[in-house]
ChimeraX commands (.cxc) that place a marker at each C-alpha (Angstrom):
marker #1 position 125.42,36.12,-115.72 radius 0.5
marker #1 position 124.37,38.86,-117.59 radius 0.5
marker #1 position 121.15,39.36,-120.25 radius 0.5
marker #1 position 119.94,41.36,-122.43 radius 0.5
marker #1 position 116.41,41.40,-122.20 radius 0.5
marker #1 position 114.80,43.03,-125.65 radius 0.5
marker #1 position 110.83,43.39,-125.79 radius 0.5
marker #1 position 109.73,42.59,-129.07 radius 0.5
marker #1 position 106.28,43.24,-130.62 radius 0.5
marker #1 position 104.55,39.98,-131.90 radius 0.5
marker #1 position 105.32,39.97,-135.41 radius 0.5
marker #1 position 108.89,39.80,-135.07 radius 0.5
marker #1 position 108.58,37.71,-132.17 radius 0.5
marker #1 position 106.89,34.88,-133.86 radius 0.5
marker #1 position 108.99,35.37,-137.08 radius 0.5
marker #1 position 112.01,34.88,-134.51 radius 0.5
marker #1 position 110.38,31.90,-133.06 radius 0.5
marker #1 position 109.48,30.13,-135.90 radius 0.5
marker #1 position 112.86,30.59,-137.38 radius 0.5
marker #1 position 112.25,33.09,-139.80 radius 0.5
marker #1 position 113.93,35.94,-138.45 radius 0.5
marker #1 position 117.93,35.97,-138.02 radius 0.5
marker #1 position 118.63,39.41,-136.72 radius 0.5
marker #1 position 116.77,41.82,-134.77 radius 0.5
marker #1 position 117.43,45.69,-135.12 radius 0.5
marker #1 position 117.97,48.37,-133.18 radius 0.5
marker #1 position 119.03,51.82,-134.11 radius 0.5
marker #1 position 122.40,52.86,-134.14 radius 0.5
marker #1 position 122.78,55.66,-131.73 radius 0.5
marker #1 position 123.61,56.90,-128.49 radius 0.5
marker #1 position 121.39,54.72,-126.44 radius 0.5
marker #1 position 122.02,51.42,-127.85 radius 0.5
marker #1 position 126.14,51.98,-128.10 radius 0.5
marker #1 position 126.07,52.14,-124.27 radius 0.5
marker #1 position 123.66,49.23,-124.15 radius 0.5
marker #1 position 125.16,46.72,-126.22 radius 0.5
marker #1 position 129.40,48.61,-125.33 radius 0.5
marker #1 position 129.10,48.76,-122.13 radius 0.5
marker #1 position 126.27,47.11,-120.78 radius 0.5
marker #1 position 127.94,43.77,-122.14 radius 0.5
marker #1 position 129.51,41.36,-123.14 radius 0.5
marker #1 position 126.36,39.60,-122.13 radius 0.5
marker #1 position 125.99,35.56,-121.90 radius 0.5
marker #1 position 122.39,34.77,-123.32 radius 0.5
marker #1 position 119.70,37.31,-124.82 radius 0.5
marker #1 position 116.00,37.05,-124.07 radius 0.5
marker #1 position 113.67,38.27,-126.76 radius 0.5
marker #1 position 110.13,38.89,-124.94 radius 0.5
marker #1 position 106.72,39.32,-126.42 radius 0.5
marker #1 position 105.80,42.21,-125.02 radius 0.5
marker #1 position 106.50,42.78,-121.32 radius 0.5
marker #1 position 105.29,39.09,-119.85 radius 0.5
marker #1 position 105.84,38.34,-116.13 radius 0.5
marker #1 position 108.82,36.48,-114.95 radius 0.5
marker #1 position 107.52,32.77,-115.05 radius 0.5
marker #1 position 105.67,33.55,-118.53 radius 0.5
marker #1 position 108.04,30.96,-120.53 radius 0.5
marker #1 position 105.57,31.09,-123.79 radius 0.5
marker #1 position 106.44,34.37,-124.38 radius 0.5
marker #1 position 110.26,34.39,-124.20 radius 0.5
marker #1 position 112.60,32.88,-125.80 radius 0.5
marker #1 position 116.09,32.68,-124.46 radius 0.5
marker #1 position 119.40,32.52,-126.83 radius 0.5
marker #1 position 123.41,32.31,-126.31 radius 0.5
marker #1 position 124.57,35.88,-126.86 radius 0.5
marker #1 position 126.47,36.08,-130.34 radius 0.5
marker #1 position 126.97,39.71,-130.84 radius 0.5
marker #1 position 126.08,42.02,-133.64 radius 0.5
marker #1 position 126.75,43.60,-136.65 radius 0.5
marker #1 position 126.62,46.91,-137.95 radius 0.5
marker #1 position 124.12,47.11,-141.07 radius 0.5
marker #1 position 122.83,50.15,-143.38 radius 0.5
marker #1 position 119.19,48.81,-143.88 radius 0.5
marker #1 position 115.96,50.55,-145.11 radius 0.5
marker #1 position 112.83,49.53,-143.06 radius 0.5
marker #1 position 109.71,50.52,-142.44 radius 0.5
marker #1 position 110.29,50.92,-138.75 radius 0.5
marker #1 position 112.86,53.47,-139.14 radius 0.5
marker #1 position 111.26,55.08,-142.03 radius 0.5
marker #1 position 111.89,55.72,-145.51 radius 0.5
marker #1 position 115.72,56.57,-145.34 radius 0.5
marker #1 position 118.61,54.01,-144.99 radius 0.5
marker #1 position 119.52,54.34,-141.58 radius 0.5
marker #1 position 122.75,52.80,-139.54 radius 0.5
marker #1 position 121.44,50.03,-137.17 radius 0.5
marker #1 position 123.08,47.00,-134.35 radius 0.5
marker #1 position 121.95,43.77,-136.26 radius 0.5
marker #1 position 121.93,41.49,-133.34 radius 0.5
marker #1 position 121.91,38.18,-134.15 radius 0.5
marker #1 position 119.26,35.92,-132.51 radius 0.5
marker #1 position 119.35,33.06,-134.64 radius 0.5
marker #1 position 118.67,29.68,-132.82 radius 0.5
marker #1 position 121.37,27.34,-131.47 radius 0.5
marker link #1:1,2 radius 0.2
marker link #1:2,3 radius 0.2
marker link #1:3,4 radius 0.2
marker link #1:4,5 radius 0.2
marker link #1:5,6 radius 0.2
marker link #1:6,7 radius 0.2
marker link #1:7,8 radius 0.2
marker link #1:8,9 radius 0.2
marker link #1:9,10 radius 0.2
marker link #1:10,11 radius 0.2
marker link #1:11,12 radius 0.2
marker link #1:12,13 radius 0.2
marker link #1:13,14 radius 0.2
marker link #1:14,15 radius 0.2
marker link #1:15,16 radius 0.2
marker link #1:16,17 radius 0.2
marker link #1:17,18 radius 0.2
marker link #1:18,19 radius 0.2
marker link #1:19,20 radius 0.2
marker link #1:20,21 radius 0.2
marker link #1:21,22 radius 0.2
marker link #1:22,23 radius 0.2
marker link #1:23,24 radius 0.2
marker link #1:24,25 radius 0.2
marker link #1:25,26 radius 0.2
marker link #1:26,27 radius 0.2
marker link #1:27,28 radius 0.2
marker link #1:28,29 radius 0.2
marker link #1:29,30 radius 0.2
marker link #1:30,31 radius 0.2
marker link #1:31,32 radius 0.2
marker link #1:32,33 radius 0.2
marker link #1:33,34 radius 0.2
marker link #1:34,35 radius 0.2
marker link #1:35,36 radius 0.2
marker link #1:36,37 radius 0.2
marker link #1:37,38 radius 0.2
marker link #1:38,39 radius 0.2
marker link #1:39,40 radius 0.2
marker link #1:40,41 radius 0.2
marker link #1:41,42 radius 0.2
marker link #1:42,43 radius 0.2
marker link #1:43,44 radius 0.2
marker link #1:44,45 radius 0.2
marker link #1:45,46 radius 0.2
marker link #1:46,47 radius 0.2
marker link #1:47,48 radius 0.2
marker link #1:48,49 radius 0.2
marker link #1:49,50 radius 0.2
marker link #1:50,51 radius 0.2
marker link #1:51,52 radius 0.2
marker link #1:52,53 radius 0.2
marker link #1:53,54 radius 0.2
marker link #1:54,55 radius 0.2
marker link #1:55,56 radius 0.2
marker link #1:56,57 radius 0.2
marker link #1:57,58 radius 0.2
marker link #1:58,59 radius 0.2
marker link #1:59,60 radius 0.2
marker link #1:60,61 radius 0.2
marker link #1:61,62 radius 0.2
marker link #1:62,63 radius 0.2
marker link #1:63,64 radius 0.2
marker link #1:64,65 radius 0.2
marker link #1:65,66 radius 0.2
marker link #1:66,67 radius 0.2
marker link #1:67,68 radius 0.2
marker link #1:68,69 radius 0.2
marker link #1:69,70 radius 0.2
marker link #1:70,71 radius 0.2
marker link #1:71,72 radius 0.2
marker link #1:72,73 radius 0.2
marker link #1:73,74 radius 0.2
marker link #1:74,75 radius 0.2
marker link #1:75,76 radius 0.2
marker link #1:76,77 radius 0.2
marker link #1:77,78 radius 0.2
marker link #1:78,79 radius 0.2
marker link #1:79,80 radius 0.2
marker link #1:80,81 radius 0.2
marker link #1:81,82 radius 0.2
marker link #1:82,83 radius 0.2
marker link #1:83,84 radius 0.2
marker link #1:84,85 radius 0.2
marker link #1:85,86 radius 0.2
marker link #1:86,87 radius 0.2
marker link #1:87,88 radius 0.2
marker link #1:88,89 radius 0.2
marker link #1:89,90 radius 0.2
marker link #1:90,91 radius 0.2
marker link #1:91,92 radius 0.2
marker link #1:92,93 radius 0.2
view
């Protein structure tokens, strides 16, 4: 079985687990497109507060892999620009 495993920082992490949050982004470029092309297909992703230990189940949460999307968003993350990002969806079961 294989995960991907994406540290979050705790605001999206609690929008995400209160249901608020659909997609979480990450910017399209050379890292990511070997993460999420060849690193997968994956069967479940685990969205972590932080870096918790192993046995920490509070702060994960574990979903069925559904893929992405590619999305032209403007955030303040990324800065001011509309950038190219993997929306991958997290959304709950």
């Amino acid at each position: 079985m294989s995960d991907l495993v994406l540290p979050l920082k705790r605001e999206y992490f609690e929008q995400i687990k209160a249901g608020e949050k659909w997609f979480e982004y990450r910017l399209s470029n050379e890292y990511w497109c070997k993460r999420l092309h060849r690193g997968g297909p994956y069967d479940r992703i685990i969205l972590t507060l932080g870096y918790p230990r192993k046995d920490d189940t509070e702060r994960r949460i574990v979903r069925p892999w559904r893929g992405y999307t590619i999305k032209t968003i403007v955030h303040p993350h990324f800065g001011p620009e509309p950038v190219q990002v993997f929306a991958i969806d997290v959304r709950p079961e």
